[in-house]
C-alpha positions as CSV (number, residue, x, y, z in Angstrom):
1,X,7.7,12.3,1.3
2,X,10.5,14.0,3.2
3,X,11.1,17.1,1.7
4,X,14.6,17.1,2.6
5,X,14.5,14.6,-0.8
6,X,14.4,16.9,-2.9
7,X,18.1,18.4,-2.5
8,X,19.3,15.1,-3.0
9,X,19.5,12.8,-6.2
10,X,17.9,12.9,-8.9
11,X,17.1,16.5,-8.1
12,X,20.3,17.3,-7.6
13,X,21.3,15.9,-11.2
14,X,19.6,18.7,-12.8
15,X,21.2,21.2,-10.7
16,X,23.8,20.9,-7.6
17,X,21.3,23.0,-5.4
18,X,18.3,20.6,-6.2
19,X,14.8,22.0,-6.1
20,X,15.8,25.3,-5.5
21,X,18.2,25.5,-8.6
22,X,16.0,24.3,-10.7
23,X,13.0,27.0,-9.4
24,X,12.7,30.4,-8.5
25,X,13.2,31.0,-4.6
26,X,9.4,31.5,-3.9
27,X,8.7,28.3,-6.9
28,X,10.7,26.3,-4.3
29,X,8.9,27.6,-1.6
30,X,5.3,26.7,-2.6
31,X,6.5,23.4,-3.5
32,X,7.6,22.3,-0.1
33,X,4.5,23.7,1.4
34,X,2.4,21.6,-0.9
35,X,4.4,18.2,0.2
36,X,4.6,19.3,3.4
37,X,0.3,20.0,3.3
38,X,-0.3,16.5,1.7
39,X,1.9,14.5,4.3
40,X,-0.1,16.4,6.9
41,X,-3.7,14.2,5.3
42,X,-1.3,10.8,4.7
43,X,-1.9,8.1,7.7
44,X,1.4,6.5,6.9
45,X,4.8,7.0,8.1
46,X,7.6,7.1,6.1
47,X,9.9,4.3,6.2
48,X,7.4,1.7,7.4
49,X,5.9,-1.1,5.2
């Protein structure tokens, strides 16, 4: 998953600033980290079927 997704819709319908409205500064933080970890062990890349 691009992390980038997650300031865009649906996360931005439950608040304008997406992930980081919804959590704390350091929340938000920790989250991206943990996508950005589990991409790292995916063998796929995004957008191709």
């Amino acid at each position: 998953m691009d992390p980038g997704l997650l300031y865009e819709p649906p996360f931005t319908d439950s608040h304008p600033e997406g992930l980081d409205g919804v959590f704390r500064d350091n929340d938000a933080d920790q989250i991206i980290s943990l996508v950005r970890s589990f991409n790292e062990t995916v063998e796929v890349e995004f957008g191709v079927a």
